[in-house]
C-alpha positions in Angstrom: -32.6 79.0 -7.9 -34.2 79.8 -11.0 -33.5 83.3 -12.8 -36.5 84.6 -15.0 -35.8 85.6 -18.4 -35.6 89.7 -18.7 -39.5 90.8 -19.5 -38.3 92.5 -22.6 -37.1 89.6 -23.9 -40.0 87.6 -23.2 -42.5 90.4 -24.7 -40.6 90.1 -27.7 -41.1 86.2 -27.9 -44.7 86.2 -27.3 -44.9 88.6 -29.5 -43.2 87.2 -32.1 -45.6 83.5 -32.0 -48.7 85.6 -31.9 -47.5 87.3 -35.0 -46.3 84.1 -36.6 -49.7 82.5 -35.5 -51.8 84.8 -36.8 -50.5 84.4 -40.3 -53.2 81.2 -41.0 -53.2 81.1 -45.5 -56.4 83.2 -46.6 -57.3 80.4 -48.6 -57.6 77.5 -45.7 -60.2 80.7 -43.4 -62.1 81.0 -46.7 -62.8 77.3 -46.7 -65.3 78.2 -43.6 -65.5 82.0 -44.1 -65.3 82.9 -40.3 -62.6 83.4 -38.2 -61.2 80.0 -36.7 -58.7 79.3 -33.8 -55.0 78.9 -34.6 -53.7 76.0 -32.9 -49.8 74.7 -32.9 -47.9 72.3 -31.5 -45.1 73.4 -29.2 -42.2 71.0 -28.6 -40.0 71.5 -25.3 -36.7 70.3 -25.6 -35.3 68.6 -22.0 -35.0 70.2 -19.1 -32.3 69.5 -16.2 -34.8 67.6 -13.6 -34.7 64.0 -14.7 -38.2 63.6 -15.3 -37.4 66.9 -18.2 -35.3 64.8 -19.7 -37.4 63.3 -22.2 -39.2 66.6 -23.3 -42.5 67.6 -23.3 -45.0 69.3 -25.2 -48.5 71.1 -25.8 -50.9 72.3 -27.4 -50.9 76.4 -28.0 -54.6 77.7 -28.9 -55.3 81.1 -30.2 -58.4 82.1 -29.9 -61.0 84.6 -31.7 -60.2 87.1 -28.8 -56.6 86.9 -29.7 -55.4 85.6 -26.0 -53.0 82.7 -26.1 -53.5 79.6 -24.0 -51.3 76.7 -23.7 -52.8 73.3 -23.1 -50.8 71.1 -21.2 -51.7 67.4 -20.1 -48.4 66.7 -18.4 -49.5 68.3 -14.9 -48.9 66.1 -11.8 -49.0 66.9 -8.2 -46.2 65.5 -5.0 -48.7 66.4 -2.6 -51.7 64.4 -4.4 -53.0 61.6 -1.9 -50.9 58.5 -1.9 -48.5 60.5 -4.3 -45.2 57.9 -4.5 -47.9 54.9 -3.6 -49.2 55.1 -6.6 -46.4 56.1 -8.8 -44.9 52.8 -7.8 -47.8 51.2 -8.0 -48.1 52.6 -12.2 -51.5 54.3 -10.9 -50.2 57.9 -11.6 -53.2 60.6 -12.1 -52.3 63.5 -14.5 -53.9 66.5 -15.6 -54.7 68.7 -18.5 -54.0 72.3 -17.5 -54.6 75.7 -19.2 -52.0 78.6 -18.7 -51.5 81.6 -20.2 -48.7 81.4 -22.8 -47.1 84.6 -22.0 -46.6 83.4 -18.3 -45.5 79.5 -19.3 -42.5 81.1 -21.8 -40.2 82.5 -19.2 -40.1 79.5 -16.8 -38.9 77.6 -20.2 -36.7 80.5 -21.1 -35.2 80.0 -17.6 -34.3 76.9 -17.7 -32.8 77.5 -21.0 -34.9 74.4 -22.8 -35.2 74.6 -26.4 -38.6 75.6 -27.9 -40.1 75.0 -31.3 -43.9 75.9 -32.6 -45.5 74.2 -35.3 -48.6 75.8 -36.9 -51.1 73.2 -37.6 -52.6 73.3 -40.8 -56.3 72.4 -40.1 -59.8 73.8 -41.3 -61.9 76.2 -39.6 -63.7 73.5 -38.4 -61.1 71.0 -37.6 -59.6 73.7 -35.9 -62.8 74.8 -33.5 -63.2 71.1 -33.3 -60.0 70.8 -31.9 -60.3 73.9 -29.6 -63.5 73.2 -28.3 -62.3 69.6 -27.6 -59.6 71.3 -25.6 -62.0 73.2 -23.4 -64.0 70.8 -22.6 -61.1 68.4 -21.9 -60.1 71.3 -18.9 -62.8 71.4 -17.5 -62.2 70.2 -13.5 -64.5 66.9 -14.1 -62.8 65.6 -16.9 -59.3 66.9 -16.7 -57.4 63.8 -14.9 -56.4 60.7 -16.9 -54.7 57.9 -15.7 -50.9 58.2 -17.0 -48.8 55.6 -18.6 -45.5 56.9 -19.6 -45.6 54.7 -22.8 -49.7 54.2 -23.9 -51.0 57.8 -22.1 -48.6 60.7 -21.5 -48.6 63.8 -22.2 -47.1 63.0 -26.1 -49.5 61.0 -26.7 -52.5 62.8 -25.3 -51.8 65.6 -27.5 -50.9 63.0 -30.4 -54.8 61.5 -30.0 -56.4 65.2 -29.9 -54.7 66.1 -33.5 -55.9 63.0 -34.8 -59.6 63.4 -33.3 -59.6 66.5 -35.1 -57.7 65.5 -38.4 -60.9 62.3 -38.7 -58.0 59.8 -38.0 -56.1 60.5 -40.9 -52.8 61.1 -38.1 -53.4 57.7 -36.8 -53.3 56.2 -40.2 -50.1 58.0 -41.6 -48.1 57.4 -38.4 -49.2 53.5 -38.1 -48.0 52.6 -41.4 -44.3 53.7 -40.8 -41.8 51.7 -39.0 -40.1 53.7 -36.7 -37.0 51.2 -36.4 -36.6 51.8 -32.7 -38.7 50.1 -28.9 -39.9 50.9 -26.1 -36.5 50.4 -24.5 -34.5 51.9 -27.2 -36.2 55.4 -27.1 -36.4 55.4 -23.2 -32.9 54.6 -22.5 -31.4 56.7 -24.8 -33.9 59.9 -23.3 -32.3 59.2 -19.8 -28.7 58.1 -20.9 -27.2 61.5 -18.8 -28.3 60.2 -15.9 -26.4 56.8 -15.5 -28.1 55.2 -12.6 -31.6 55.8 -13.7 -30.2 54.6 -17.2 -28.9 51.4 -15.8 -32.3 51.1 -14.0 -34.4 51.6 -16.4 -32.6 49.3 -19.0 -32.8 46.5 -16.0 -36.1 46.2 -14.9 -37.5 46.6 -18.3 -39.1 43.1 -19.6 -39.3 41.7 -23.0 -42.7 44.1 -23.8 -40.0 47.0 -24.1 -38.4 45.5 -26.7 -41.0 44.6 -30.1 -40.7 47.1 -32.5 -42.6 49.8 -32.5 -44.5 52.3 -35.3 -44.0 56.0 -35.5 -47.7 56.7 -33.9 -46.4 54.8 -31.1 -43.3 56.5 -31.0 -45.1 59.7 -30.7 -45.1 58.9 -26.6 -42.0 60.7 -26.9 -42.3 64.6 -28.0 -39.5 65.0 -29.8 -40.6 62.1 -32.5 -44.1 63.4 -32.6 -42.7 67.1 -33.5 -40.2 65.2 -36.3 -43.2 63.0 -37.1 -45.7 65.6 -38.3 -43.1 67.3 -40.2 -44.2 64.6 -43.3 -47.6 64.0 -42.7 -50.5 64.9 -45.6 -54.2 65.2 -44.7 -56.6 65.1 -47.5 -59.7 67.0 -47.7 -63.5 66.1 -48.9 -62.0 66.3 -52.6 -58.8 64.0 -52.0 -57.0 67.2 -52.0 -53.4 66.4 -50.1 -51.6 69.3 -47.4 -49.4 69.5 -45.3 -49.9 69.0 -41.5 -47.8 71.6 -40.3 -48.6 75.0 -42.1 -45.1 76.9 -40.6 -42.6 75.7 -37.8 -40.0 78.0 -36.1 -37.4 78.2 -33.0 -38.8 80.4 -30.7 -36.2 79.1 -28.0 -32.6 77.9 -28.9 -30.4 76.1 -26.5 -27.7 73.3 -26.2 -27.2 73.0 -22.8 -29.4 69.6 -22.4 -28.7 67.7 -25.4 -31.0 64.5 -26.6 -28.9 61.7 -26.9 -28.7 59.7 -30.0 -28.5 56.3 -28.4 -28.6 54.5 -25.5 -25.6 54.2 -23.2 -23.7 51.6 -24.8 -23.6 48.7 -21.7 -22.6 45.5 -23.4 -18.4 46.3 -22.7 -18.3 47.5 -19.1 -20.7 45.4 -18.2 -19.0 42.4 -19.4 -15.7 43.9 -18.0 -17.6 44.2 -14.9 -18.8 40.6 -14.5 -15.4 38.9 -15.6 -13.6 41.5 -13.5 -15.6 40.2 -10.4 -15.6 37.0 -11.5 -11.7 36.4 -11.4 -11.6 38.2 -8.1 -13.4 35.9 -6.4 -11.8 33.2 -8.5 -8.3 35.1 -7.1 -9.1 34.7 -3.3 -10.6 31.6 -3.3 -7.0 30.1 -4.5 -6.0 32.6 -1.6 -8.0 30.5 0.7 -5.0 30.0 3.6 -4.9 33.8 4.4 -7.8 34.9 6.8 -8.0 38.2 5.2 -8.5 36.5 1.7 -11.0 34.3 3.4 -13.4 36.9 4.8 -12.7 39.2 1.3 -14.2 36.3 -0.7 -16.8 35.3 2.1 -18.1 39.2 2.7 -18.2 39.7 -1.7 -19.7 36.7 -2.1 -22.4 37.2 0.5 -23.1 41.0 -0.9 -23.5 40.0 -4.5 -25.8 36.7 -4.1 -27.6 39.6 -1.3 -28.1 41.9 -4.3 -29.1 39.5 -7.0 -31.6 38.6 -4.4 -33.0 41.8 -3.7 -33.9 42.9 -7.4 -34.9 40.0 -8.1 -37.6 40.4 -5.3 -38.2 44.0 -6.7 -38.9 42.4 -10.1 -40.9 39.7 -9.0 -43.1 42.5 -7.1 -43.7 44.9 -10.1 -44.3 42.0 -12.0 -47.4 40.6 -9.5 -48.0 43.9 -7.9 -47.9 46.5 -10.0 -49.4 48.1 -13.3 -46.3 48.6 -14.8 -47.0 46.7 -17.5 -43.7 46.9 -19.7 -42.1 45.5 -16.9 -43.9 42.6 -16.3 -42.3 39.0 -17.3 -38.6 40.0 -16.7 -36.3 37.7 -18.2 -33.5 38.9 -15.9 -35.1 37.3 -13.4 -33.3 34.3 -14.7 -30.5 35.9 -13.0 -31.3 38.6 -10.2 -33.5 35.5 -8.9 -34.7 35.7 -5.0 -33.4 32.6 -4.1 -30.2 34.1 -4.1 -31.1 35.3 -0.2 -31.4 31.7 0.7 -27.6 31.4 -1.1 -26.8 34.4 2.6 -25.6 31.9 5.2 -23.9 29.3 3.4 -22.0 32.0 1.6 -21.1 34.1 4.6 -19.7 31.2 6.2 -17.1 30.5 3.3 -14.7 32.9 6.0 -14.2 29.7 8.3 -11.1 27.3 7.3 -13.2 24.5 7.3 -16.0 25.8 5.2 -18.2 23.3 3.5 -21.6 24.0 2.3 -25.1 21.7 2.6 -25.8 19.4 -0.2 -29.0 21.4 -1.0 -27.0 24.8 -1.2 -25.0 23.1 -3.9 -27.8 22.0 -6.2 -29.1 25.1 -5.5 -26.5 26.8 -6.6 -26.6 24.8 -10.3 -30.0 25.4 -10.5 -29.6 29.4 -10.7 -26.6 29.0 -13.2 -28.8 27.1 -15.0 -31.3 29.4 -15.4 -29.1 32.1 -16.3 -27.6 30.2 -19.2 -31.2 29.6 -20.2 -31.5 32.9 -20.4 -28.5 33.5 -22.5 -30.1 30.7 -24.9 -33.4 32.9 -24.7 -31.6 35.4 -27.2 -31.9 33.0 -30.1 -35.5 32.7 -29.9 -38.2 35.2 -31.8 -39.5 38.0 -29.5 -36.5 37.6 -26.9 -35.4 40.3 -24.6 -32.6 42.1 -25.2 -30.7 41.6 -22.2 -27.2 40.4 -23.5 -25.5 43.1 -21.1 -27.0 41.7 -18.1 -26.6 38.2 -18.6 -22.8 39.1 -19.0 -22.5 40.7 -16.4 -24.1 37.9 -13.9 -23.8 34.9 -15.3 -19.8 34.6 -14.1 -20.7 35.0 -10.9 -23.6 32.2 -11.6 -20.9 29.9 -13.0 -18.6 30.5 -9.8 -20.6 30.7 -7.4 -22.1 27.2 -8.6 -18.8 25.7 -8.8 -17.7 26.8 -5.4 -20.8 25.1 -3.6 -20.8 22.0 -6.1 -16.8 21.3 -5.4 -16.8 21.9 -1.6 -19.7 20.0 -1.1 -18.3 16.8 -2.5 -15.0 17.8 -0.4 
């Protein structure tokens, strides 16, 4: 249940960006000598739904009447047609919607998200470019765009509209720097909190998610776009050299949903995890005599080679099915492979005494540890994905399961 932030309190917010807005340098309206919109950037910091967690942020547009309207593009709707179809499918449609800045503050204020405004620093006529842009952009025929979370979100949609109206000049400051950092890295890290959807994420990425990346492409996520901006020049007619960002101020502090740093750190417990499990199984096979060790190993075996099986499938189908293009040409299918499910009832019968697997089971078997040390020699090659933790934490079950079948087979 949310709790609205006292009105008082709010008043005093608006008031205090309108105020703050409104204070555009004499010199930049005499450029134009007319009255020009006043346009800023406002950052959101996360929120506690998981989709909040990796910010968000819009444009806020004063105009010559004084009223103050945000302009958000990251508007989607659960009861849209086909909804979670397409969202698996990577054919998301999102929006560009206009609210009223005095009734978007307290939902923020609520949730008790962090909010900073940067004043942009444009001309009068950058600036009405800009706004009019905006407006037209709203309008019912051509507000939906087709989303990508990485190439067309809400980040970068307002990261496109500054540079339409700075000539370009955003695209070519933020393309030159590095931003040290990948698809995967800033992704990861935005959705640490949330362990499952971290592990997830960092899973069925492929090796697209890991080149490196500039800081205009880094701008997908809002919090780099807002730190971004903070050092970008434009240059007028004359060569003349400003700042972007005219004034920036908190009008929201909190701490309560911190960005992480870096992604979860996964290489330790996931090699802990695949050893552990490894020497298990390695345990009750010499445990063989006891039925109860028997149907242990039979039932762990049978779950994991079942599980390696299904995500490999899922991969294989958002790699040939879907749009989701940074997580096409996974090289963990080298180990969550789908012929693992063939793998089920050889495995499941490892609870009899006299257990002894087909021929073709057994090469098989060596076939898929194969290919998951193949992947492990992957990593020394240019452009590899970055999927040390995983292959750790599979390939010991690989390597036993493989010697299982290849030794009882020639029993």
């Amino acid at each position: 249940m949310r709790v609205r932030a006292p009105l008082s309190a709010v008043a005093r917010l608006l008031l205090r960006v309108l105020l703050l807005l409104g204070l555009l340098p004499a010199a930049v309206l005499a450029q134009d000598g007319g009255e020009a919109p006043r346009i800023a950037l406002v950052t959101f910091g996360p929120g506690p739904v998981y989709w909040e967690r990796f910010g968000h942020n819009a444009l806020l547009v004063r105009d010559e009447s004084g009223e103050a309207l945000l302009y958000n593009y990251g508007v989607f709707d659960f009861a849209q047609k086909n909804f979670f179809l397409n969202f698996a499918r990577g054919r998301m449609q999102y929006r560009l919607a206009v609210q009223r800045f005095s009734e978007a503050l307290p939902q923020y204020a609520a949730e008790d998200r962090w909010l900073r405004v940067q004043q942009l620093n444009l001309t009068p006529a950058q600036a009405r470019r800009l706004a009019d842009y905006l407006r037209w952009n709203a309008l019912p025929e051509n507000a939906e765009y087709h989303y990508d979370y990485f190439l067309a979100n809400c980040s970068t949609r307002v990261r496109d509209a500054i540079d339409m109206a700075s000539d370009g000049q955003l695209r070519v400051a933020l393309q030159a720097q590095a931003a040290d950092s990948s698809y995967r890295f800033e992704a990861t890290r935005l959705i640490a909190p949330v362990l499952p959807l971290a592990l997830g994420m960092d899973l069925i990425m492929g090796a697209a998610g890991d080149g490196a990346i500039s800081r205009w492409q880094q701008g997908f996520v809002p919090m780099s776009l807002m730190e971004a901006l903070r050092g970008v020049q434009l240059r007028d007619a004359e060569g003349r050299a400003r700042p972007l960002i005219a004034r920036e101020f908190a009008l929201l502090e909190a701490s309560r949903w911190a960005t992480p740093a870096r992604p979860l750190p996964l290489r330790a417990p996931l090699t802990a995890l695949g050893l552990g499990f490894a020497l298990l199984l390695l345990g009750l096979a010499r445990l063989r005599r006891h039925t109860a060790a028997r149907y242990a190993d039979a039932l762990l075996s049978t779950l994991a080679s079942l599980k390696l099986g299904l995500i490999g499938l899922v991969m294989l189908a958002v790699w040939t099915l879907t749009d989701h293009w940074v997580m096409w040409a996974n090289h963990n299918l080298l180990l969550f492979n789908p012929l693992y499910l063939l793998l089920l009832p050889t495995l499941w019968r490892r609870r009899r005494p006299d257990w002894q697997p087909a021929r073709w089971a057994a090469r098989l078997s060596l076939l898929l540890a194969l290919a998951g040390l193949a992947a492990l020699l992957w990593l020394a090659l240019p452009g590899a994905q970055q999927n040390l933790p995983w292959i750790a934490a599979v390939l010991p079950l690989q390597l036993v399961l493989a010697w299982w079948l290849r030794s009882a087979a020639r029993a």
